[in-house]
PDB file of N, CA, C and O in Angstrom:
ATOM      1  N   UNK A   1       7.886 -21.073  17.503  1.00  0.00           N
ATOM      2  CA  UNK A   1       8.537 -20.121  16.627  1.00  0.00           C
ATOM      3  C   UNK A   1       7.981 -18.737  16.946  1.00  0.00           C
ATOM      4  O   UNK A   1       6.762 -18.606  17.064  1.00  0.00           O
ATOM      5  N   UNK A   2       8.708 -17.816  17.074  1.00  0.00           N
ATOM      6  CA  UNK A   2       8.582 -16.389  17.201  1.00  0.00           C
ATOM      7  C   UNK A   2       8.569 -15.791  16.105  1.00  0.00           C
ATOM      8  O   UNK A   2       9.569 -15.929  15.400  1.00  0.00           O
ATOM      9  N   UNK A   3       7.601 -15.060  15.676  1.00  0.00           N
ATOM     10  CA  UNK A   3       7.480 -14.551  14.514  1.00  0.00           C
ATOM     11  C   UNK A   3       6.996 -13.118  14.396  1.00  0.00           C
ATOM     12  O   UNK A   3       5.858 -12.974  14.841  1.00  0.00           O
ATOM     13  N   UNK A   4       7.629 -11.890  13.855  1.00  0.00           N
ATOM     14  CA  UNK A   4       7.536 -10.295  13.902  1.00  0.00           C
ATOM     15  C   UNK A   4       6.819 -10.161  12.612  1.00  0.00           C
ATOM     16  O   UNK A   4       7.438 -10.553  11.622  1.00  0.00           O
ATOM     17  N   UNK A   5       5.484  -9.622  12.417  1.00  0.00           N
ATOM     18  CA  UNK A   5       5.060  -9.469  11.260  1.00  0.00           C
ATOM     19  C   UNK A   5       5.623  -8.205  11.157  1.00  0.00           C
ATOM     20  O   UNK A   5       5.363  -7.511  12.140  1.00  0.00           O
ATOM     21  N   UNK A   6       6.579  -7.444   9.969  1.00  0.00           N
ATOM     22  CA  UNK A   6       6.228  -6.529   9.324  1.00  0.00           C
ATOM     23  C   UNK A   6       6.232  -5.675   8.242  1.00  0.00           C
ATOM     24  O   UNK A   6       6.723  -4.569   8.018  1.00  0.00           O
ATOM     25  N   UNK A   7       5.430  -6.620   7.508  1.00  0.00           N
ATOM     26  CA  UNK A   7       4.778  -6.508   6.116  1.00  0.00           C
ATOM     27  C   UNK A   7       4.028  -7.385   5.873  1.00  0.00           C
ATOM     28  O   UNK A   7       4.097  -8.484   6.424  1.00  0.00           O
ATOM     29  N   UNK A   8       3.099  -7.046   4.933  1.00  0.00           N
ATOM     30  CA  UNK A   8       1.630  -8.192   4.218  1.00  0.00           C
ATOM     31  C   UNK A   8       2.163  -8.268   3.204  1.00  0.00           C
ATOM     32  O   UNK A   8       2.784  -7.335   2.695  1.00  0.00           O
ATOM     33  N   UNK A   9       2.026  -9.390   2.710  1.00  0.00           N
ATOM     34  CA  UNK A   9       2.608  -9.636   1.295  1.00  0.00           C
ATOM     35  C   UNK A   9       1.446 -10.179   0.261  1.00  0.00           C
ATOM     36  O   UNK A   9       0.370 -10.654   0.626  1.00  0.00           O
ATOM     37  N   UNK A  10       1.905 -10.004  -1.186  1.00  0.00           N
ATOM     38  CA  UNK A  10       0.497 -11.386  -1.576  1.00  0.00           C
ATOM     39  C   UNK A  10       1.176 -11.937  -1.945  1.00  0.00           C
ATOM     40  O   UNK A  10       2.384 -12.111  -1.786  1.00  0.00           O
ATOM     41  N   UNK A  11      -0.179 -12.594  -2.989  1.00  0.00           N
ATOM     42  CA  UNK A  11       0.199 -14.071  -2.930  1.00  0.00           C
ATOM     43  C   UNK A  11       1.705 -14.674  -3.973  1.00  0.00           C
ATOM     44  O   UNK A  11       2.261 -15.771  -3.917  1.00  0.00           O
ATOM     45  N   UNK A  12       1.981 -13.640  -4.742  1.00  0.00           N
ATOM     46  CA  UNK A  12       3.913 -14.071  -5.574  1.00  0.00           C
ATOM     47  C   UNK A  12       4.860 -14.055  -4.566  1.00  0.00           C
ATOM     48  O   UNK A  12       5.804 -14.838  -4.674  1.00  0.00           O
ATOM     49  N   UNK A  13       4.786 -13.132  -3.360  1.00  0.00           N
ATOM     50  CA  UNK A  13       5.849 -13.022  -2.114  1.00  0.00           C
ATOM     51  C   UNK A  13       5.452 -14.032  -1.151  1.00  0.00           C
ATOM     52  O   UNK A  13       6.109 -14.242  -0.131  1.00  0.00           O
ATOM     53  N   UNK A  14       4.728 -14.464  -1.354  1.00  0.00           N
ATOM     54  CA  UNK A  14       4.309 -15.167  -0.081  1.00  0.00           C
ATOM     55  C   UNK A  14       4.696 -17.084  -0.934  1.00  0.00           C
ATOM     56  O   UNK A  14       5.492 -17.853  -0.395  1.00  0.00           O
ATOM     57  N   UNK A  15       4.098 -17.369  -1.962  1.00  0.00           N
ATOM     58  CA  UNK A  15       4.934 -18.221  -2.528  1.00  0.00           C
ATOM     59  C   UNK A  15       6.236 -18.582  -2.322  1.00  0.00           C
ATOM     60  O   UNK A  15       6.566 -19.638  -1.782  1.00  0.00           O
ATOM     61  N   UNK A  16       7.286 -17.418  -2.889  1.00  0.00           N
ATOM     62  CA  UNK A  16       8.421 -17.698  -2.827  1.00  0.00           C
ATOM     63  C   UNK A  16       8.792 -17.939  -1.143  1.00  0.00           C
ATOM     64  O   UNK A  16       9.698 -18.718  -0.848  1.00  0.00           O
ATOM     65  N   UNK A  17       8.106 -17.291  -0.199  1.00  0.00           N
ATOM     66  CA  UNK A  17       8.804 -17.466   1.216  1.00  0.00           C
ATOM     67  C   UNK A  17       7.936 -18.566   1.739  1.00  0.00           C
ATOM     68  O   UNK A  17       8.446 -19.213   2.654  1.00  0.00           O
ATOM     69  N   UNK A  18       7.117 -18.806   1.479  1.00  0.00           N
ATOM     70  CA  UNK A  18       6.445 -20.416   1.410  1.00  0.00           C
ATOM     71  C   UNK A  18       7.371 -21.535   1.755  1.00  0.00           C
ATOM     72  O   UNK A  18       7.646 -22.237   2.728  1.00  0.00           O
ATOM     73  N   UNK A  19       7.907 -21.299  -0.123  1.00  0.00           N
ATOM     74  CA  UNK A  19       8.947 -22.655  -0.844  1.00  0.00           C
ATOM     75  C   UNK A  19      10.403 -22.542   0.114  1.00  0.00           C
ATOM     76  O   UNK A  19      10.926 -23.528   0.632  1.00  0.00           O
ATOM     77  N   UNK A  20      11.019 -20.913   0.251  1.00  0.00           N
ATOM     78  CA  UNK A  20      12.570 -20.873   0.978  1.00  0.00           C
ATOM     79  C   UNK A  20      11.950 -21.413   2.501  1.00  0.00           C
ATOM     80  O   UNK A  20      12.871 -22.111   2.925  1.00  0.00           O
ATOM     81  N   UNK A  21      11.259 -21.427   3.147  1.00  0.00           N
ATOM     82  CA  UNK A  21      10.289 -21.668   4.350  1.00  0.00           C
ATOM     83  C   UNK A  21      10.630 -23.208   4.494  1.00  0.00           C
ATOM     84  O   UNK A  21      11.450 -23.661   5.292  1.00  0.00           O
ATOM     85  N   UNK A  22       9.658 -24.150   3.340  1.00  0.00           N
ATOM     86  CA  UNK A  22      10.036 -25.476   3.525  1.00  0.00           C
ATOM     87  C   UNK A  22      11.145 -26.071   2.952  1.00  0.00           C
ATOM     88  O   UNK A  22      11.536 -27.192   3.277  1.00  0.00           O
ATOM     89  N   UNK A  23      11.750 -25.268   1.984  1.00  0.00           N
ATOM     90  CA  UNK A  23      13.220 -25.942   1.333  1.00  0.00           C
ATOM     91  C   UNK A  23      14.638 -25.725   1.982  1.00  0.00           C
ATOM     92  O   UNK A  23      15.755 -26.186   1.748  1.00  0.00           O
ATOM     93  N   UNK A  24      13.980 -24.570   3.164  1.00  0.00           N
ATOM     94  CA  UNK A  24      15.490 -24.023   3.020  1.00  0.00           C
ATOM     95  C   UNK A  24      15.977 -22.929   2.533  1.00  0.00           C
ATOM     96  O   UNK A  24      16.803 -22.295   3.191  1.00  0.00           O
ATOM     97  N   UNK A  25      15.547 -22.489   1.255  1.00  0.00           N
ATOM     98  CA  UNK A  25      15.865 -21.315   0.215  1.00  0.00           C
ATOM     99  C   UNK A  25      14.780 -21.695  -0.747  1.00  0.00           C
ATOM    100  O   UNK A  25      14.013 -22.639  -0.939  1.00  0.00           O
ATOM    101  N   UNK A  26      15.170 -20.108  -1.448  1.00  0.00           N
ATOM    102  CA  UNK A  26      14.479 -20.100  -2.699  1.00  0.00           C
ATOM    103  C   UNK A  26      14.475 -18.952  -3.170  1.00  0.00           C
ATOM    104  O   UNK A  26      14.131 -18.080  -2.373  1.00  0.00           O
ATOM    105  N   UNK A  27      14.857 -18.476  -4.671  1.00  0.00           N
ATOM    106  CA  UNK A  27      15.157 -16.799  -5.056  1.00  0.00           C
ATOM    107  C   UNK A  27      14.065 -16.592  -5.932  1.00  0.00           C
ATOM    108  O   UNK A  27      13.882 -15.473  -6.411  1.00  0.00           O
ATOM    109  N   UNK A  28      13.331 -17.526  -6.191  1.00  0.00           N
ATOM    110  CA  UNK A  28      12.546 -16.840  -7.721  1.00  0.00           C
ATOM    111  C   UNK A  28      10.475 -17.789  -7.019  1.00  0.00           C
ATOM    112  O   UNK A  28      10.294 -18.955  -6.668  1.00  0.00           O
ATOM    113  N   UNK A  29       9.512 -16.730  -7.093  1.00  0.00           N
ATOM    114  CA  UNK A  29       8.019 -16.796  -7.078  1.00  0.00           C
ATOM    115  C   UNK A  29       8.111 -16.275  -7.958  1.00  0.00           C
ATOM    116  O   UNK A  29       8.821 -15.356  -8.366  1.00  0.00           O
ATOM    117  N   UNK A  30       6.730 -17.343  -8.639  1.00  0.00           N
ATOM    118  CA  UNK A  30       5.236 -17.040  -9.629  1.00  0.00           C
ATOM    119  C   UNK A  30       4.392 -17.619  -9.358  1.00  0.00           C
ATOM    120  O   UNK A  30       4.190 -18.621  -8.672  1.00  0.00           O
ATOM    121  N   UNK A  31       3.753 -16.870 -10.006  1.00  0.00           N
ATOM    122  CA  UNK A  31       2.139 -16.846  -9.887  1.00  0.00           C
ATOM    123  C   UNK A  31       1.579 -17.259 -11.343  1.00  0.00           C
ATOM    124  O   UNK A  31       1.655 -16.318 -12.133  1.00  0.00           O
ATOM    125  N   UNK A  32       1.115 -18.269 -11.807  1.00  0.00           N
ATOM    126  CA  UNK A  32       0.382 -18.236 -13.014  1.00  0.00           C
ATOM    127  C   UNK A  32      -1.283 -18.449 -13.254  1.00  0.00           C
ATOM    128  O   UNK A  32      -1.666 -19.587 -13.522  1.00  0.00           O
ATOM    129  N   UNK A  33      -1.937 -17.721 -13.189  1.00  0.00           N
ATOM    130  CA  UNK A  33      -3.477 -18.046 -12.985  1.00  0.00           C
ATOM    131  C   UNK A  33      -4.008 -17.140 -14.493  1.00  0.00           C
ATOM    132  O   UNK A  33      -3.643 -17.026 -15.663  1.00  0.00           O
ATOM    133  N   UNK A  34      -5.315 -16.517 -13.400  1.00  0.00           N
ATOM    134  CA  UNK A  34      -6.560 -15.487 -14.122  1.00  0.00           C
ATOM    135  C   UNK A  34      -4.967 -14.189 -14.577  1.00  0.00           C
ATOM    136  O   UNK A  34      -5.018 -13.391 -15.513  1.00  0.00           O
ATOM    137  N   UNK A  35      -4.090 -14.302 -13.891  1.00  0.00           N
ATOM    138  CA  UNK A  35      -2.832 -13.290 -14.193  1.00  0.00           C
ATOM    139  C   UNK A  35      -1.729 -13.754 -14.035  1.00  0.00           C
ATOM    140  O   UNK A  35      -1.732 -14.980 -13.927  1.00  0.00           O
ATOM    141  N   UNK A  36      -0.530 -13.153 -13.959  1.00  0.00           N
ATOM    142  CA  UNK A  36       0.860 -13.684 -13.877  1.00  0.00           C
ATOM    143  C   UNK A  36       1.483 -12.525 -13.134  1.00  0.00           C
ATOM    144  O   UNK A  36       1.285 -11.311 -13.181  1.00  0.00           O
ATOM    145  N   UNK A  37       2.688 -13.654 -12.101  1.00  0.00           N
ATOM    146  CA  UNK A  37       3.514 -12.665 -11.554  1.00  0.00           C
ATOM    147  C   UNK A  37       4.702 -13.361 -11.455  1.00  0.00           C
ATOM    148  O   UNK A  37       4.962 -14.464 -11.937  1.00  0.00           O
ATOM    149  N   UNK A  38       5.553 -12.479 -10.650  1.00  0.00           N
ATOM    150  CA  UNK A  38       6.998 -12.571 -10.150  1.00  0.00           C
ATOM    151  C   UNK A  38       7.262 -11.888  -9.274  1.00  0.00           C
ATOM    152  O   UNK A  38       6.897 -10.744  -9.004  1.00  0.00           O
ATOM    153  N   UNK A  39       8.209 -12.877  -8.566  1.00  0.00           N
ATOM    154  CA  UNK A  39       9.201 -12.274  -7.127  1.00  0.00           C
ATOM    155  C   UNK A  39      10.198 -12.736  -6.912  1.00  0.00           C
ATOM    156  O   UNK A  39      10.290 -13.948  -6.717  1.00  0.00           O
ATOM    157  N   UNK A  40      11.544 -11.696  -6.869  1.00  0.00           N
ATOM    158  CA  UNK A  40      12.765 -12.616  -6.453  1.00  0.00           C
ATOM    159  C   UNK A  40      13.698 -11.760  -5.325  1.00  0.00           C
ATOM    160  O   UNK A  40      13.546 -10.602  -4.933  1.00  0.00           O
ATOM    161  N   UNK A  41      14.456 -12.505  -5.048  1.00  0.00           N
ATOM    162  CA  UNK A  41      15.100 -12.142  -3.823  1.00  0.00           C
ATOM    163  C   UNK A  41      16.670 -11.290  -4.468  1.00  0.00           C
ATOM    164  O   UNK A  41      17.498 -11.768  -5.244  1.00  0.00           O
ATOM    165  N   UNK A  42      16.665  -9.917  -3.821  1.00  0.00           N
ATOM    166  CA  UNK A  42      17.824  -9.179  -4.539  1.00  0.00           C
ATOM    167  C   UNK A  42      18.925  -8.749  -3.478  1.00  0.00           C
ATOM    168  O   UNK A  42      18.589  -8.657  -2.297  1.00  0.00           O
ATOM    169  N   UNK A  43      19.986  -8.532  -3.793  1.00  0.00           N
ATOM    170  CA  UNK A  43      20.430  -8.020  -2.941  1.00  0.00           C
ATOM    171  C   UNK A  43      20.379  -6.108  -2.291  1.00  0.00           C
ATOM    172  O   UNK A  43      20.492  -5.241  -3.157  1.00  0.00           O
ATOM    173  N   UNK A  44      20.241  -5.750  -1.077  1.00  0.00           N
ATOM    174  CA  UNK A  44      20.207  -4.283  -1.117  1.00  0.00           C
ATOM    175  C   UNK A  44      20.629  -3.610  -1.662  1.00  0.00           C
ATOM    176  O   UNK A  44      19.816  -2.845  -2.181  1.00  0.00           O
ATOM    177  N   UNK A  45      21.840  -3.386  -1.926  1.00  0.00           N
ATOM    178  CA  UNK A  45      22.785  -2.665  -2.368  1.00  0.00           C
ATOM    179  C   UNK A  45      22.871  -2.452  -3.962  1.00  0.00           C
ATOM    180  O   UNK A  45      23.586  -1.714  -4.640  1.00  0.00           O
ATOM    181  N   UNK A  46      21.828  -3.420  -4.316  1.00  0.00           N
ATOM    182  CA  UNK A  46      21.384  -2.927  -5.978  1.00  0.00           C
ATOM    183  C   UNK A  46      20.100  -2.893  -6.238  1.00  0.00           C
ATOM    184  O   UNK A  46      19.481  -3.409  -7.169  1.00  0.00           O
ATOM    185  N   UNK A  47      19.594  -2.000  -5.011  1.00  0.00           N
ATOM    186  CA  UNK A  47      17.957  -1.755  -4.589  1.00  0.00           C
ATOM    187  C   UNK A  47      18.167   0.277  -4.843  1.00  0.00           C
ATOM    188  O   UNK A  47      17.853   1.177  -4.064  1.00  0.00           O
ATOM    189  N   UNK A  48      18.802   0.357  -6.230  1.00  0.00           N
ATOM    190  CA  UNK A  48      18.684   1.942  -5.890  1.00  0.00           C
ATOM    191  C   UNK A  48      18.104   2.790  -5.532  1.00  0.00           C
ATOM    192  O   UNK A  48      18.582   3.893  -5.266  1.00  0.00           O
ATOM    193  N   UNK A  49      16.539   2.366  -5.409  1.00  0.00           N
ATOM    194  CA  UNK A  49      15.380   3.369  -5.287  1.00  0.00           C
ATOM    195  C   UNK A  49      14.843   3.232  -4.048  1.00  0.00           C
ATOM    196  O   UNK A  49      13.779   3.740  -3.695  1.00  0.00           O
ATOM    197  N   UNK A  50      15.833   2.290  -3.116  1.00  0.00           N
ATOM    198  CA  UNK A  50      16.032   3.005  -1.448  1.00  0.00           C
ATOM    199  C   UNK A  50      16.845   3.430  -1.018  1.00  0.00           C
ATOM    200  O   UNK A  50      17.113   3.377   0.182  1.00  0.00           O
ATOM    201  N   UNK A  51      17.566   4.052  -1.986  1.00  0.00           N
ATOM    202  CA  UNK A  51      18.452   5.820  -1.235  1.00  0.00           C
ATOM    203  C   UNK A  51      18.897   5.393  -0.178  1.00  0.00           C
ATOM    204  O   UNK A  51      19.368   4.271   0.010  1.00  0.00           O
ATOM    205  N   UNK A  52      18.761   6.393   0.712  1.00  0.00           N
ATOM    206  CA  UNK A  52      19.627   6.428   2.220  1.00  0.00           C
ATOM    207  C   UNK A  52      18.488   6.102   3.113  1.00  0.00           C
ATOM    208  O   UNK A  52      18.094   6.840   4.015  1.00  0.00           O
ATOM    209  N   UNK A  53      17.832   4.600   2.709  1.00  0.00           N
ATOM    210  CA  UNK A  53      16.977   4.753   3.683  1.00  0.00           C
ATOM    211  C   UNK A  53      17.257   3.725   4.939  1.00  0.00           C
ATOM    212  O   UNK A  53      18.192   3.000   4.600  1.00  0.00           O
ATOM    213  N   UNK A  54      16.963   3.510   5.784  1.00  0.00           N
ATOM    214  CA  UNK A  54      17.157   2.772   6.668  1.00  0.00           C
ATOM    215  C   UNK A  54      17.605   1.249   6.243  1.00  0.00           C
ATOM    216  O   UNK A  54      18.583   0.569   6.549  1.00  0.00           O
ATOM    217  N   UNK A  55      16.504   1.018   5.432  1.00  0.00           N
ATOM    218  CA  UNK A  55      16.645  -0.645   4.843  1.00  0.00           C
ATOM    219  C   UNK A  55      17.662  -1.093   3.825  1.00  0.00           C
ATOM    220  O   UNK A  55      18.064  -2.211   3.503  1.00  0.00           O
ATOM    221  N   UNK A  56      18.091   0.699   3.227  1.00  0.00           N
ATOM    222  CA  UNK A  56      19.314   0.890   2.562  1.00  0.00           C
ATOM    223  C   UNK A  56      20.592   0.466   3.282  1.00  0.00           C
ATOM    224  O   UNK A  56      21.502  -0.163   2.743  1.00  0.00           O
ATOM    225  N   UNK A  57      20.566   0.927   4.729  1.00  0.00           N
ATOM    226  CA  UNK A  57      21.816   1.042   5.514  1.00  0.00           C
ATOM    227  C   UNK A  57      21.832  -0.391   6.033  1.00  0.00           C
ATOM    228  O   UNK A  57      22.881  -1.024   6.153  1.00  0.00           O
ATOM    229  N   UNK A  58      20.510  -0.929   6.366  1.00  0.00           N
ATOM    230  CA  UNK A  58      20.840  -2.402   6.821  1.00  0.00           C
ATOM    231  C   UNK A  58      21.746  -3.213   5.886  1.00  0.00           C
ATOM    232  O   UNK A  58      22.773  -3.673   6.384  1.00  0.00           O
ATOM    233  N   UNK A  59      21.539  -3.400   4.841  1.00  0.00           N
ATOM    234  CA  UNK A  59      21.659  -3.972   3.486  1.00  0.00           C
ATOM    235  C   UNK A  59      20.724  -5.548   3.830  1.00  0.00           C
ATOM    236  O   UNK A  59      19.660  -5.779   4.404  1.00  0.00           O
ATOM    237  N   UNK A  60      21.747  -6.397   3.153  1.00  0.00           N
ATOM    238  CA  UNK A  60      21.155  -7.985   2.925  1.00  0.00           C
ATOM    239  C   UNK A  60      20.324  -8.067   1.746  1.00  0.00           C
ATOM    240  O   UNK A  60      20.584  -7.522   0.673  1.00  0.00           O
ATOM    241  N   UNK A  61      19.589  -8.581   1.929  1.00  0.00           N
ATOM    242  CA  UNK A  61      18.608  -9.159   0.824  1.00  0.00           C
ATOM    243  C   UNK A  61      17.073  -8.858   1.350  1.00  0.00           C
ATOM    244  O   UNK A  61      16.536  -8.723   2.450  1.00  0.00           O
ATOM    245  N   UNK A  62      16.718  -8.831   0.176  1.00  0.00           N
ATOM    246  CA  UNK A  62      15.359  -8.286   0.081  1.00  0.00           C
ATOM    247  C   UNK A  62      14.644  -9.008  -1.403  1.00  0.00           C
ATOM    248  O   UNK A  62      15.100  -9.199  -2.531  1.00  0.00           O
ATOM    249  N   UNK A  63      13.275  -9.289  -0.744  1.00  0.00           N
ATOM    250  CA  UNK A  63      11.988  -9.764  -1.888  1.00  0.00           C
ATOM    251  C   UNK A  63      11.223  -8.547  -2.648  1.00  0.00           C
ATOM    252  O   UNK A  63      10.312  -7.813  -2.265  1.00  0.00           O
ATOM    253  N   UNK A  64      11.839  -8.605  -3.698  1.00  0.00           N
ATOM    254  CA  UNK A  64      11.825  -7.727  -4.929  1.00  0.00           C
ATOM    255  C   UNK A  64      10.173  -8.202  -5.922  1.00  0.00           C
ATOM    256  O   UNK A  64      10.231  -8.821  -6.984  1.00  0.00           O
ATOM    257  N   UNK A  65       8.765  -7.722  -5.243  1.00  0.00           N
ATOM    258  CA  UNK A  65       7.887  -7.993  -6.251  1.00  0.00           C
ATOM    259  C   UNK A  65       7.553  -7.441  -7.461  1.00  0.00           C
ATOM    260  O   UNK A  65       7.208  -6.261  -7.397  1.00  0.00           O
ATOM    261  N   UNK A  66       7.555  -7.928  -8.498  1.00  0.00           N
ATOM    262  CA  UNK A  66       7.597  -7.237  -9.814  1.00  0.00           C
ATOM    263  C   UNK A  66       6.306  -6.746 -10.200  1.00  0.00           C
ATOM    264  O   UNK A  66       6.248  -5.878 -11.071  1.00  0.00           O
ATOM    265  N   UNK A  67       5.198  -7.219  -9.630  1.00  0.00           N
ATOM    266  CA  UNK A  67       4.077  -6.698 -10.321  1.00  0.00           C
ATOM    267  C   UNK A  67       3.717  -6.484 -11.803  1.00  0.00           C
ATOM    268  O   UNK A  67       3.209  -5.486 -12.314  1.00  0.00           O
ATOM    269  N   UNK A  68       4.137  -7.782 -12.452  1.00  0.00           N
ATOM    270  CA  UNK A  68       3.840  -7.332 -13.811  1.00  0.00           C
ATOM    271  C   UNK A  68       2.676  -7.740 -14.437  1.00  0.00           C
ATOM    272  O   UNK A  68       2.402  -7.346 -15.570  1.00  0.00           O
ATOM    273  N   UNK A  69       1.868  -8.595 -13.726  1.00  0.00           N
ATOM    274  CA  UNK A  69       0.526  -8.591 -13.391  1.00  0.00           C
ATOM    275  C   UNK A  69      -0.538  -7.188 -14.475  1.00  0.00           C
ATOM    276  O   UNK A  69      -1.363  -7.194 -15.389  1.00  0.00           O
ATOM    277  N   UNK A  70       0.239  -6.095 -13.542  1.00  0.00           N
ATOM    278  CA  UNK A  70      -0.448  -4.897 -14.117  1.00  0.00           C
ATOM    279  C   UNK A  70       0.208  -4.178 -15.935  1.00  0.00           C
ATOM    280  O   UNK A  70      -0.460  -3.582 -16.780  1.00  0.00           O
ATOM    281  N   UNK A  71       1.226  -4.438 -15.963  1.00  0.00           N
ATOM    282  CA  UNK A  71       2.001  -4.051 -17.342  1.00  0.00           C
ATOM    283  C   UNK A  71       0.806  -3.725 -18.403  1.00  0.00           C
ATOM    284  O   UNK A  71      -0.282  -4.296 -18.469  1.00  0.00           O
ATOM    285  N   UNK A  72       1.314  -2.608 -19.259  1.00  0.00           N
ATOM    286  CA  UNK A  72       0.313  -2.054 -20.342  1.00  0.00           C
ATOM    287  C   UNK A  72      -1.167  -2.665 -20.449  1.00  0.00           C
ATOM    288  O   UNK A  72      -1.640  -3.445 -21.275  1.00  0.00           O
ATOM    289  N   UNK A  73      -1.792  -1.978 -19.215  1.00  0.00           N
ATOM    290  CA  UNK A  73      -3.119  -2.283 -19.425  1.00  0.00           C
ATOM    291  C   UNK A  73      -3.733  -2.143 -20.916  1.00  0.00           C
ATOM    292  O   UNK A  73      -4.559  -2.888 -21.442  1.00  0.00           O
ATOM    293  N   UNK A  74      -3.151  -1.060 -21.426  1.00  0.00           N
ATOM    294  CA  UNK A  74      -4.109  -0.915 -22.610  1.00  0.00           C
ATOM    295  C   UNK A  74      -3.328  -1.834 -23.803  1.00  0.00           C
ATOM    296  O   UNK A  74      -3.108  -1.396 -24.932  1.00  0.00           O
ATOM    297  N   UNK A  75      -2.980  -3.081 -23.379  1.00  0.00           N
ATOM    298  CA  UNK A  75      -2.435  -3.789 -24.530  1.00  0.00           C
ATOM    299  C   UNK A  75      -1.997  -3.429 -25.701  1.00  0.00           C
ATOM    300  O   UNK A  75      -2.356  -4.023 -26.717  1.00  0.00           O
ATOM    301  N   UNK A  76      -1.351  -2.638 -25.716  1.00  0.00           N
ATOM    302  CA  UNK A  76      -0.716  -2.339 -26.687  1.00  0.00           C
ATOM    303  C   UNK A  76       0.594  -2.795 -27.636  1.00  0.00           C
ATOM    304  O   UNK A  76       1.032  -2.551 -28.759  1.00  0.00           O
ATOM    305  N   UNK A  77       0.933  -3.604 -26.483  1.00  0.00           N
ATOM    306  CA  UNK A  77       2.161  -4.672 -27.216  1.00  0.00           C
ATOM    307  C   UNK A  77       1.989  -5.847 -26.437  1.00  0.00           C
ATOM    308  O   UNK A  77       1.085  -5.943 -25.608  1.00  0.00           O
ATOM    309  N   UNK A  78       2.758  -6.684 -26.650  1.00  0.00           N
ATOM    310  CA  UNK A  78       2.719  -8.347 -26.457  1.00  0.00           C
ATOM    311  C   UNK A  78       1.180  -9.129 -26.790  1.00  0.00           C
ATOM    312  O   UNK A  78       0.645 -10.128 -26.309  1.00  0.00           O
ATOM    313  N   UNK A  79       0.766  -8.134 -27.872  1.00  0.00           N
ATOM    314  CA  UNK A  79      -0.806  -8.758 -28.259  1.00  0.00           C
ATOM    315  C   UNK A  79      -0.837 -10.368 -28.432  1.00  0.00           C
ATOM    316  O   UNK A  79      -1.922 -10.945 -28.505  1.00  0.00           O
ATOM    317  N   UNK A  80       0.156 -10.941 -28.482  1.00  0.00           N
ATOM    318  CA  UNK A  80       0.428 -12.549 -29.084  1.00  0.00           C
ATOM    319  C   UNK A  80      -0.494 -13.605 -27.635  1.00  0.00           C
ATOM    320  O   UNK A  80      -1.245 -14.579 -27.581  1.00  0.00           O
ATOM    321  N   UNK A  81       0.137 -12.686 -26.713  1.00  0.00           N
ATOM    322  CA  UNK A  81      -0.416 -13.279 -25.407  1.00  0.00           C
ATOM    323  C   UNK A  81      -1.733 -13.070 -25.032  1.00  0.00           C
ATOM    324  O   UNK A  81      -2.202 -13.836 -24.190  1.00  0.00           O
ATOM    325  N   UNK A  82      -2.633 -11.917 -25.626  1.00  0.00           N
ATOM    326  CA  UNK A  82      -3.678 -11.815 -25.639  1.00  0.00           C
ATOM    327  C   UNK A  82      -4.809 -11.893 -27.001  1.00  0.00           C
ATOM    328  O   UNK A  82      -5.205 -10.884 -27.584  1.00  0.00           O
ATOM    329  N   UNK A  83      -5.201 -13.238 -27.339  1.00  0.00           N
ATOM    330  CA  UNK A  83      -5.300 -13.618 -29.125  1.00  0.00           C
ATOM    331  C   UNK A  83      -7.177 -12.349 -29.031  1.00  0.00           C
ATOM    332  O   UNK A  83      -7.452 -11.322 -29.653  1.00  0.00           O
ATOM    333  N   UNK A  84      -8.022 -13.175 -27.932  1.00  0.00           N
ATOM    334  CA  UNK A  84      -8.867 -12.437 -27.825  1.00  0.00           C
ATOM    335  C   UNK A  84      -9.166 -10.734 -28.253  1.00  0.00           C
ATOM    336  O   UNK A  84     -10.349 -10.553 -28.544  1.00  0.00           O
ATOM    337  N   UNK A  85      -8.486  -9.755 -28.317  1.00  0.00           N
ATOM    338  CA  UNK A  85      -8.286  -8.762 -28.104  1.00  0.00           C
ATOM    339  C   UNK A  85      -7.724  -8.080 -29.911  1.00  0.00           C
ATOM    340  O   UNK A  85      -7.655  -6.920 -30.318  1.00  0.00           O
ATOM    341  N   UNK A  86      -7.472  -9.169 -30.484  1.00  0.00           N
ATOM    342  CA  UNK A  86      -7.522  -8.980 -32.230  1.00  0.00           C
ATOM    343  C   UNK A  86      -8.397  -8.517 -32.684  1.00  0.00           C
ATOM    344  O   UNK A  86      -8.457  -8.373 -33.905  1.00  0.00           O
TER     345      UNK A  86
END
């Protein structure tokens, strides 16, 4: 197999292309540990915040990581999920 690296991914992108890797497909990675994530596969063309860029003009599909991992550090809402922090 010939393979072009180019991009590093972690470990929610790399999951999902893991699973489409040995299944065949796959649109939706998580991650549930010490944190939580998500990754899913979108199409370009409702990727607005690449403009006119090259990867814009290619189109297809693309792995969309959400990073929500990081969301309101300073906990300020969804306290339910964090009981500690009462």
């Amino acid at each position: 197999m010939h393979v072009k690296c180019v991009a590093l991914v972690n470990d929610t992108v790399g999951a999902l292309l893991s699973r489409a890797y040995t299944a065949g497909g796959c649109v939706l990675g998580s991650i549930f540990g010490t944190g939580t994530n998500g990754a899913y596969v979108e199409q370009v063309a409702n990727i607005t915040k690449l403009g006119n860029s090259p990867a814009a003009a290619r189109g297809g599909t693309m792995v969309v990581n959400t990073e929500w991992g990081a969301f309101n550090n300073s906990v300020s809402h969804l306290l339910y999920l964090y009981p500690h922090y009462h």
